[in-house]
Structures are given as structure tokens and as C-alpha cells.
C-alpha positions as a Markdown table, in Angstrom:
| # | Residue | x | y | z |
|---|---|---|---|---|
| 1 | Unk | 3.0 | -24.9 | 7.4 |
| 2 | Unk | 3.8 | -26.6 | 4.2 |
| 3 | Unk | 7.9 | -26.5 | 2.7 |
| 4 | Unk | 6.5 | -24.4 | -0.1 |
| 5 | Unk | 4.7 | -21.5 | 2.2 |
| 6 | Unk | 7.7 | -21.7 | 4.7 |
| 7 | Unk | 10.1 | -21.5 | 1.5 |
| 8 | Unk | 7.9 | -18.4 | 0.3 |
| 9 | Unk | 8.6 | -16.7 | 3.8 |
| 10 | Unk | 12.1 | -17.2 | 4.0 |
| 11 | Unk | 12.1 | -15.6 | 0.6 |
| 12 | Unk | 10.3 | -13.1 | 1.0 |
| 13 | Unk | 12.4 | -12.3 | 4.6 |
| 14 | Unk | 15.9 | -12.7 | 2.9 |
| 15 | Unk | 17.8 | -9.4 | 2.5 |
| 16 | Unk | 19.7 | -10.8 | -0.2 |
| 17 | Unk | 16.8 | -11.5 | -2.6 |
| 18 | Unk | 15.5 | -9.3 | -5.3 |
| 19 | Unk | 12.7 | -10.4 | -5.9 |
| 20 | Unk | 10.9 | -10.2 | -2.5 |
| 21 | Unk | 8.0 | -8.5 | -3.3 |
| 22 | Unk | 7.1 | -11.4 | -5.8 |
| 23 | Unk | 6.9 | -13.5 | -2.9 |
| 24 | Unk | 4.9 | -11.2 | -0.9 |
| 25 | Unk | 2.6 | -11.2 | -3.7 |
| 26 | Unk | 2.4 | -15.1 | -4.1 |
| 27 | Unk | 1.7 | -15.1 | -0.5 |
| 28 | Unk | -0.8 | -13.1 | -0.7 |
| 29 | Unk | -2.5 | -15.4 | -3.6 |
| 30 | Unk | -2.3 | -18.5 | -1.3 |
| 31 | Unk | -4.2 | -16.6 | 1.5 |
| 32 | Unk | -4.8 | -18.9 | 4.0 |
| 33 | Unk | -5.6 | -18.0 | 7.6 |
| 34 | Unk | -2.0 | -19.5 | 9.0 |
| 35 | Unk | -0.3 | -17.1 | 5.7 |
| 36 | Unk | -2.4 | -14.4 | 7.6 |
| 37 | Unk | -1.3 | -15.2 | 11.5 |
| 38 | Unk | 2.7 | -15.1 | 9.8 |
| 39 | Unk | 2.3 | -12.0 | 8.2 |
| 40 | Unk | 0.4 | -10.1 | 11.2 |
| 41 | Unk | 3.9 | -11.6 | 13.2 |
| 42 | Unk | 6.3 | -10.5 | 10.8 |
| 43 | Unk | 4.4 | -7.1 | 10.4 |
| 44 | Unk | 4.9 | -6.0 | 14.1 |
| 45 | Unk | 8.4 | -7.7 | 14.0 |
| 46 | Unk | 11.7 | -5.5 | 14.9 |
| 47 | Unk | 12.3 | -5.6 | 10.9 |
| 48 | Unk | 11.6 | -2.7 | 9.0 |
| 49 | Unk | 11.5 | -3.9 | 5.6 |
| 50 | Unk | 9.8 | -7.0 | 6.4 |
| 51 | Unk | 7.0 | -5.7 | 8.3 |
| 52 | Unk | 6.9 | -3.4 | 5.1 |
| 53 | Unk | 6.3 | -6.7 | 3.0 |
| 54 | Unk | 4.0 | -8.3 | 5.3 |
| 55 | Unk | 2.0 | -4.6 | 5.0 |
| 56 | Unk | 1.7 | -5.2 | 0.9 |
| 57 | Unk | 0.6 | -8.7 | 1.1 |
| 58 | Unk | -1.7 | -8.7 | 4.0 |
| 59 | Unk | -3.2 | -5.7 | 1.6 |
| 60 | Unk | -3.0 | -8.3 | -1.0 |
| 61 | Unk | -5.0 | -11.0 | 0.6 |
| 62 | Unk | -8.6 | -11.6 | 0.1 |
| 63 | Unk | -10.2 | -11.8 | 3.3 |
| 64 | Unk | -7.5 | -9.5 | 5.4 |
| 65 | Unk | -9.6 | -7.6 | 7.6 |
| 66 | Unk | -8.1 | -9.1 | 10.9 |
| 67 | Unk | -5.0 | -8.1 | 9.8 |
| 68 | Unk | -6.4 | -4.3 | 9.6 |
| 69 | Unk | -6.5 | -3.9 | 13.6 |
| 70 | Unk | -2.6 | -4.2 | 14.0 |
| 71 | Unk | -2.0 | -2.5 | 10.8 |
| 72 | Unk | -3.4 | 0.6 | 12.3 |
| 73 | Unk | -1.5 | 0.6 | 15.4 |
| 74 | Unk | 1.6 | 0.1 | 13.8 |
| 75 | Unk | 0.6 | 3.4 | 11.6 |
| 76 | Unk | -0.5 | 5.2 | 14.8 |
| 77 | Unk | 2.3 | 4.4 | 16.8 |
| 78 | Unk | 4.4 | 7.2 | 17.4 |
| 79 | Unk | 8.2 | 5.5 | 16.6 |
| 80 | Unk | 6.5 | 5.2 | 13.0 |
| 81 | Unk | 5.1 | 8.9 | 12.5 |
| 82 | Unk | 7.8 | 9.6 | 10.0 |
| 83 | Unk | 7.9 | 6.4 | 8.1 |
| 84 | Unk | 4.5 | 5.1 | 7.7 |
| 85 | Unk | 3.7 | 5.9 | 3.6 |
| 86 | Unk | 4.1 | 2.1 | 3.3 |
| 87 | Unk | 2.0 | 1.0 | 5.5 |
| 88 | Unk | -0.7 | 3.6 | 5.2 |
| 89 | Unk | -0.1 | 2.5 | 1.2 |
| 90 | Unk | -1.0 | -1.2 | 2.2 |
| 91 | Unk | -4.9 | 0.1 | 3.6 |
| 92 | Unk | -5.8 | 0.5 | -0.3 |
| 93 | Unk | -6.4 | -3.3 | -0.2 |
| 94 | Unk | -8.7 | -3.4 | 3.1 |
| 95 | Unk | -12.4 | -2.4 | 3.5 |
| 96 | Unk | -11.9 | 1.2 | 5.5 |
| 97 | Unk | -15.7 | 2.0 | 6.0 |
| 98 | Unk | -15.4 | 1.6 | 9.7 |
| 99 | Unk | -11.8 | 3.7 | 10.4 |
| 100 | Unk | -12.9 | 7.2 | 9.3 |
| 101 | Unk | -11.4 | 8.5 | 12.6 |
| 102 | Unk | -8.1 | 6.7 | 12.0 |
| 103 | Unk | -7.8 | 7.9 | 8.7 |
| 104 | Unk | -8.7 | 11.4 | 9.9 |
| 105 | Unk | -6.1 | 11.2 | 12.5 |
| 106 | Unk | -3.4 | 10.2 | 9.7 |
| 107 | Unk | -4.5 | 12.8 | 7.7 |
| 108 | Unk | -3.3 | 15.4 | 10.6 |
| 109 | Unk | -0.6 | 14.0 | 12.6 |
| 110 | Unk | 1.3 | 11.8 | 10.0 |
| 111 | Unk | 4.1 | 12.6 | 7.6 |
| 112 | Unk | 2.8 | 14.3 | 4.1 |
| 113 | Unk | 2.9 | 11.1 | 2.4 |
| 114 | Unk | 0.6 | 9.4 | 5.1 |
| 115 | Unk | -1.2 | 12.6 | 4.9 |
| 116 | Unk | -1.5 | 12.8 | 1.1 |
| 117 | Unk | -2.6 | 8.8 | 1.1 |
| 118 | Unk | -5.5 | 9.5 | 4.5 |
| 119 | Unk | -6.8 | 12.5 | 2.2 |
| 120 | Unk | -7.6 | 10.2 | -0.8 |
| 121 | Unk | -9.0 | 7.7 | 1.5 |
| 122 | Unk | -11.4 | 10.4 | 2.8 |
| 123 | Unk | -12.7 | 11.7 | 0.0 |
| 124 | Unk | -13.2 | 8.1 | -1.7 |
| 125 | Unk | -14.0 | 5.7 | 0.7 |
| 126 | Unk | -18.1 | 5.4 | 1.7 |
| 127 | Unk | -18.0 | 5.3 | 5.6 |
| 128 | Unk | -19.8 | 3.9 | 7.8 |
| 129 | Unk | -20.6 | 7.0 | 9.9 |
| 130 | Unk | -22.7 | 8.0 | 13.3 |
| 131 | Unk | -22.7 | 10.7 | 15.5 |
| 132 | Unk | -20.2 | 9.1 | 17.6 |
| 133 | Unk | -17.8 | 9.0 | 15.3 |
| 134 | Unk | -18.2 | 12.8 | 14.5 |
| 135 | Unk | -17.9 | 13.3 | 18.3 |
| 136 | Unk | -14.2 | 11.1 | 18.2 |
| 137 | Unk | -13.1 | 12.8 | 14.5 |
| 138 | Unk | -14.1 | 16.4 | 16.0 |
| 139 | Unk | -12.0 | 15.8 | 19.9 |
| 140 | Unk | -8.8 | 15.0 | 17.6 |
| 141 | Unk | -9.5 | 17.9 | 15.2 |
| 142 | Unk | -9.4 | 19.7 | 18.9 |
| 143 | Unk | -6.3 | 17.8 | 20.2 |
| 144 | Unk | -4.1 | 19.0 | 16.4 |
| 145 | Unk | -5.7 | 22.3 | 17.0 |
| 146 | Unk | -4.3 | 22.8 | 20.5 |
| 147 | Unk | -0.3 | 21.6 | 19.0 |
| 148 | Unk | -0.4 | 23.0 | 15.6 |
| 149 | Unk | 1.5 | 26.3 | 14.4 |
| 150 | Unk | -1.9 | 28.4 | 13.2 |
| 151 | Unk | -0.6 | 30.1 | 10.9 |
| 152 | Unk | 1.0 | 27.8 | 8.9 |
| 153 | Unk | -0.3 | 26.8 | 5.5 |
| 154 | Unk | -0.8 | 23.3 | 6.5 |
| 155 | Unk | -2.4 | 23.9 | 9.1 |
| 156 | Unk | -5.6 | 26.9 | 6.7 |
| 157 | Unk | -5.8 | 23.8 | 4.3 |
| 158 | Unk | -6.6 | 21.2 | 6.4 |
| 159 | Unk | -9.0 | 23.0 | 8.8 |
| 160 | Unk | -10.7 | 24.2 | 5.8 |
| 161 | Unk | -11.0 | 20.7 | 4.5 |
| 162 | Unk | -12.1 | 19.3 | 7.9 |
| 163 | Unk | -14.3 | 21.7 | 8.9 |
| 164 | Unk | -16.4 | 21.0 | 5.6 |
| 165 | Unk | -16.0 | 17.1 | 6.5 |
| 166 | Unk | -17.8 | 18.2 | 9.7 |
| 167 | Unk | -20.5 | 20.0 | 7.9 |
| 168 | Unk | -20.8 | 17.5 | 5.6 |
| 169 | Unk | -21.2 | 14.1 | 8.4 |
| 170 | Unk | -23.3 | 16.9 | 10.5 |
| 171 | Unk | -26.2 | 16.9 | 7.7 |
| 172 | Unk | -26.2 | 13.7 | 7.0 |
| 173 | Unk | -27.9 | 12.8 | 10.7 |
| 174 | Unk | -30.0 | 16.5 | 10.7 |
């Protein structure tokens, strides 16, 4: 790695410095696949905020969609259910026709940030859907039925808006 990228991370990684998300941002311009392999690193490091800044400029960078795998898994895991907005944020900048199931299970499991961001995504992203992936969306619509308070108000807004998703993926293979 050049002095100038390496300078960039260090940036971009100091606690002290203001203007870290600048750097974030200019290494997300440079882009190169070693840029990549640092930020996917400093995204599942023990650093919050870092792995926050990797989020936006792996979201940033052109051609990030190996990037998108560990991204997910970071949102999914179950330490980071409460404070995922960020990185659930940070999937506006990667192609999401293949993870309608992911998004659907951030839409029910995740804080209402996460939730609110997974909604958006479902109703504007064109997926690339099949009747297996209505099989895997439908067995965790099953799994948050089975641990969900029913009568909460949560819970009547999003089965209604599921349920029509269903309906919806269902006539597009009848």
C-alpha cells in the first residue's frame, strides 16, 4: 500500500480527527481492490466507529459487491441488533437484487431505524426473486411470528405489509 492510502487509513482511523469521514470518502474514490480488503478488515474489527467508516466507504466504492457478504453478517449478528442503522445505511450504495430475504429479515428483527431503512429497500429495490426465496422470506415471517407480542401494533403493520409482499412474489411465478 502506497504512503498516501496508508496515510488516508490512519486518518480516517484516528479518534482525534474531525474530519474522518472525508477520508472515508476519498477512499472510497481511490477504490482499488487492496482499499477494499482494508476496509472489509477494519469493518469487522473490535472498533465501533471504524467499522462504521469502513460501512460508508465500502458503500461508496464502485465495484463493492464483495464487500456486501460481510456487511450482512455484521448487520445480522445478534451483538449488533440494536445498533445497526449505520450499517444497514451503508447497503444504499450496493446492488441488493439478490438479498430480499436479508432485507426482509431486517425489516422484522432489527431496531426501527434498521427497520425503517429494510422497508425502503423493499419497496424500491427490483429483486431478483424465485420461489425459493419466497420459501426462505415466508420460514422467517414464521420464525418472528412464533416470538412476537401479536397484539402489538408493530407486529398488525408489518404482517399486513408482508403478507401483501407474499401475495405479491406469489403471482409473479402463477
Amino acid at each position: 500500500m502506497d504512503n498516501k492510502t496508508q496515510s488516508l487509513f490512519e486518518k480516517m482511523c484516528d479518534k482525534s480527527e474531525e474530519e474522518a469521514y472525508a477520508y472515508a470518502d476519498q477512499l472510497a474514490e481511490i477504490g482499488t481492490e487492496e482499499i477494499l480488503d482494508q476496509l472489509i478488515e477494519i469493518l469487522n474489527g473490535d472498533d465501533l466507529d471504524n467499522s462504521y467508516l469502513a460501512a460508508r466507504s465500502l458503500s461508496k466504492i464502485e465495484n463493492n459487491q464483495r464487500a456486501i457478504t460481510p456487511l450482512l453478517e455484521l448487520i445480522h449478528h445478534h451483538e449488533n441488533k440494536l445498533r445497526n442503522g449505520q450499517y444497514v445505511q451503508a447497503l444504499e450504495g450496493f446492488d441488493l437484487s439478490e438479498h430480499f430475504v436479508d432485507l426482509l429479515r431486517i425489516y422484522l428483527f432489527s431496531n426501527f431505524k434498521s427497520s425503517t431503512l429494510a422497508k425502503y429497500y423493499l419497496d424500491y429495490v427490483e429483486f431478483d426473486l424465485s420461489p425459493r426465496t419466497l420459501k426462505k422470506a415466508e420460514k422467517h415471517w414464521a420464525h418472528y411470528e412464533n416470538n412476537v407480542d401479536k397484539e402489538s401494533d408493530d407486529y398488525m403493520i408489518k404482517k399486513e405489509e408482508v403478507l401483501t409482499m407474499f401475495e405479491e412474489i406469489r403471482a409473479l411465478f402463477e
